[in-house]
C-alpha positions as a Markdown table, in Angstrom:
| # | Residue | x | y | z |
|---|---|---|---|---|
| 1 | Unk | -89.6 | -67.7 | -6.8 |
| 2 | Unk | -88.3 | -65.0 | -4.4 |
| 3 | Unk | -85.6 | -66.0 | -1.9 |
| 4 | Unk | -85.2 | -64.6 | 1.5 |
| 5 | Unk | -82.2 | -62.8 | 2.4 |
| 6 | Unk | -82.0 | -65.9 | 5.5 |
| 7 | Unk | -82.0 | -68.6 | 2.5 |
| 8 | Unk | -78.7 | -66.9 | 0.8 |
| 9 | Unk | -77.1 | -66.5 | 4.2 |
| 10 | Unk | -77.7 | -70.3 | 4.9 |
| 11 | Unk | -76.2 | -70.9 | 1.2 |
| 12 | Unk | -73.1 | -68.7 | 1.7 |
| 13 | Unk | -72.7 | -70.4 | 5.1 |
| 14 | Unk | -72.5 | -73.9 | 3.8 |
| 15 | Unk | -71.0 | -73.3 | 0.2 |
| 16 | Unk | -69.1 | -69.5 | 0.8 |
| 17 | Unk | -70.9 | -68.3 | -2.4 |
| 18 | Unk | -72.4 | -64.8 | -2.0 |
| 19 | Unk | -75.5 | -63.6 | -3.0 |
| 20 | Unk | -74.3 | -61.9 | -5.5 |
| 21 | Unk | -72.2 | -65.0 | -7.1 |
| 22 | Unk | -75.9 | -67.1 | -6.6 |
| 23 | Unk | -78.1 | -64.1 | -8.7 |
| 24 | Unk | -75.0 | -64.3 | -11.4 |
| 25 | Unk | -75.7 | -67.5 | -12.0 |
| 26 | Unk | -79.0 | -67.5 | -12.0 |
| 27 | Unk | -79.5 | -65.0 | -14.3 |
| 28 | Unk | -77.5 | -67.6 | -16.9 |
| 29 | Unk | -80.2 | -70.1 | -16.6 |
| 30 | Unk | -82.6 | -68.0 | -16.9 |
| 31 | Unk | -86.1 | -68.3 | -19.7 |
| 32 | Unk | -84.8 | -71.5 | -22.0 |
| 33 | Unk | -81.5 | -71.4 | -20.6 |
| 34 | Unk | -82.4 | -73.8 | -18.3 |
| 35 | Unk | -82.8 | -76.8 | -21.2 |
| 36 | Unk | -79.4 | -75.1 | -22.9 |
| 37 | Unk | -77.3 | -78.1 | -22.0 |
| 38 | Unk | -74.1 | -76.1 | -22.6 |
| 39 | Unk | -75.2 | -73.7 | -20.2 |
| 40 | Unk | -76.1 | -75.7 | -17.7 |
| 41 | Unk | -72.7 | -77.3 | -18.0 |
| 42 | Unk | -71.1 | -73.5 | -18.0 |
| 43 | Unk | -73.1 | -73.1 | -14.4 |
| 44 | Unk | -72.5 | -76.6 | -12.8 |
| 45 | Unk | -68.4 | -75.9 | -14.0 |
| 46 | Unk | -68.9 | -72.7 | -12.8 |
| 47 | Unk | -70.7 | -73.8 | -9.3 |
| 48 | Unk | -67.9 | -76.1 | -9.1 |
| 49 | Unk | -65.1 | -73.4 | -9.4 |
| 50 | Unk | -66.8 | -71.1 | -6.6 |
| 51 | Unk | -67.6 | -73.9 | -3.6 |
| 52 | Unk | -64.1 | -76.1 | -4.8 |
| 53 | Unk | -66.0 | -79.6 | -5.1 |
| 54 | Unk | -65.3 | -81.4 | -7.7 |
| 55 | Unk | -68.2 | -82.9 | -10.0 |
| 56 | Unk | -67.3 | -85.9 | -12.1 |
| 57 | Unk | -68.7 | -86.1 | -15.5 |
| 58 | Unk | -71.0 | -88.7 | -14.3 |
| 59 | Unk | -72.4 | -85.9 | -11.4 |
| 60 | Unk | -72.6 | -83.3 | -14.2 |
| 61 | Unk | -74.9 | -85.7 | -16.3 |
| 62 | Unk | -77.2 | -86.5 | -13.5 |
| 63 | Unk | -77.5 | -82.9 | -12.9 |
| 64 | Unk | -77.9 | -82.0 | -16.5 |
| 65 | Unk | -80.6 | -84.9 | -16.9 |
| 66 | Unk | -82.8 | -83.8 | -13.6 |
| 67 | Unk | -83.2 | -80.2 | -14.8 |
| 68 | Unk | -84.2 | -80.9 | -18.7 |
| 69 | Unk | -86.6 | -83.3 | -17.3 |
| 70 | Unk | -88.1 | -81.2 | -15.2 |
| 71 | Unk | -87.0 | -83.3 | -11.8 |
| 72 | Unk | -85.9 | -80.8 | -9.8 |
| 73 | Unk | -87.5 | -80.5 | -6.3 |
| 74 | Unk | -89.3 | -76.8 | -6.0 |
| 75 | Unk | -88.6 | -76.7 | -2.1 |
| 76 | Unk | -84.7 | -76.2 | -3.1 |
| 77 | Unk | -84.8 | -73.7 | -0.1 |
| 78 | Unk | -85.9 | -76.5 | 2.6 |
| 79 | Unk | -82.4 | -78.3 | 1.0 |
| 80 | Unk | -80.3 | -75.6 | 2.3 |
């Protein structure tokens, strides 16, 4: 999936994470990663650190649960 320079402006606007912060992370989730529920937690803490919101336990297992089962939206960008 290839993001447009427009999308990470949008997410830097409304979180203040840079594009270079976003491809970071993303390159720790990346090939099974992404069912690694240590480092998913490692990202969302991580996430959580950069933008200063806090996510309860209860967030981070919703979170956790939606990506292993595969119910994350593909149109993330049309979130933003």
């Amino acid at each position: 999936m290839n993001f447009s320079d427009s999308f990470f402006k949008r997410v830097e606007d409304k979180t203040s994470v840079n594009k270079n912060s976003i491809l970071s992370l993303a390159k720790k989730l990346q090939g099974d990663n992404m069912k690694d529920e240590n480092k998913l937690r490692e990202v969302i803490r991580d996430l959580s650190k950069m933008t200063g919101k806090n996510v309860s336990k209860e967030q981070e297992e919703k979170i956790i649960n939606a990506v292993i089962n595969d119910r994350v939206p593909n149109n993330i960008d049309k979130m933003i």
